[in-house]
N, C-alpha and C positions, 0 to 999 in steps of 0.2 A: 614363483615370484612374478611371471610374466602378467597371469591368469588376475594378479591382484593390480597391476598397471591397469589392465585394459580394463577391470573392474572401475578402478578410478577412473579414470578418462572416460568411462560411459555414464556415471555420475557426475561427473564434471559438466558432460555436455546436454544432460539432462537436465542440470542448474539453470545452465544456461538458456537454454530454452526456458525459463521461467523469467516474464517478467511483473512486477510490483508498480504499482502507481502511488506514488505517497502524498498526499497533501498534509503539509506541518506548514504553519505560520511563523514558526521562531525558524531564525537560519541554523543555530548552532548545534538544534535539536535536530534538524534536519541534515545535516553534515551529516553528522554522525551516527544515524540512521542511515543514511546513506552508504557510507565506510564499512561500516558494520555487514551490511546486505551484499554487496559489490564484492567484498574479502571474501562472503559463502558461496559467493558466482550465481549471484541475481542480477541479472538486469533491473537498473530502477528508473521510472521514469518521474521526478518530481514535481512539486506545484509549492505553492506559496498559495493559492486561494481556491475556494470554489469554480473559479472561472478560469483560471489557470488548470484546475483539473478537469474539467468536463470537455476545455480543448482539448488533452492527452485523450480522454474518453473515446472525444467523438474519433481522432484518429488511427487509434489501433486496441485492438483487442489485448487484454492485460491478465496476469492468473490473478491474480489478488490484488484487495486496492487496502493500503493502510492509511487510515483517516483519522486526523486529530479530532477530537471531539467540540473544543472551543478553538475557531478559527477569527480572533479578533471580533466583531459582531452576529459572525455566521457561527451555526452550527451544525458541525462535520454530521449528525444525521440526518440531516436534510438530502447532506447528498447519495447518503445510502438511500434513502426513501426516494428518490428521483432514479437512482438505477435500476431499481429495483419493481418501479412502477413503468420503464421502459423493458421492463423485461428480463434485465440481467439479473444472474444469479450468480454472478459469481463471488467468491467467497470475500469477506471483508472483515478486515481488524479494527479495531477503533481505539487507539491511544487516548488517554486521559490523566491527568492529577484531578481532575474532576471531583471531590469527594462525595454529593449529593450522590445518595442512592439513586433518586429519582430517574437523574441523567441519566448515569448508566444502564438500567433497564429501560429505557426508555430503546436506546440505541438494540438491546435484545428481541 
């Protein structure tokens, strides 16, 4: 039983060191996005826009960034293409109700 605590607690602390940059534009979407992450023991560090995210950006390093795809007139692959063109590679989700094929390949 012990062997299965310290199991947990190393995955726990492992979570924990994981943090998520999310840019969502809707608040309620992003709550609960939020909620959701934070319960599995994510660190989340969030944004409301483009420029709200690239501040997070510029100041610390993140494991994955979860990006809405339509951000009010912006959109969310632009800012993968901007990270991605400074060099980052780190791993990135991209949220959508999107249903235009196009869009979503686009972001692939």
């Amino acid at each position: 039983m012990a062997g299965t605590c310290r199991a947990n607690e190393t995955l726990g602390n492992a979570l924990s060191t994981h943090s998520i940059l999310l840019v969502e534009d809707n608040p309620r979407i992003c709550v609960h996005i939020e909620q959701i992450l934070r319960t599995a023991g994510y660190a989340v560090t969030s944004s409301k826009s483009p420029a709200e995210f690239f501040d997070a950006w510029s100041a610390r390093r993140h494991s994955l960034y979860l990006v809405d795809l339509r951000l009010g007139e912006e959109d969310g692959s632009e800012i993968i293409d901007r990270v991605r063109t400074a060099g980052d590679e780190t791993p990135a989700l991209v949220l959508s109700a999107e249903c235009n094929v196009d869009a979503k390949v686009t972001c692939l």
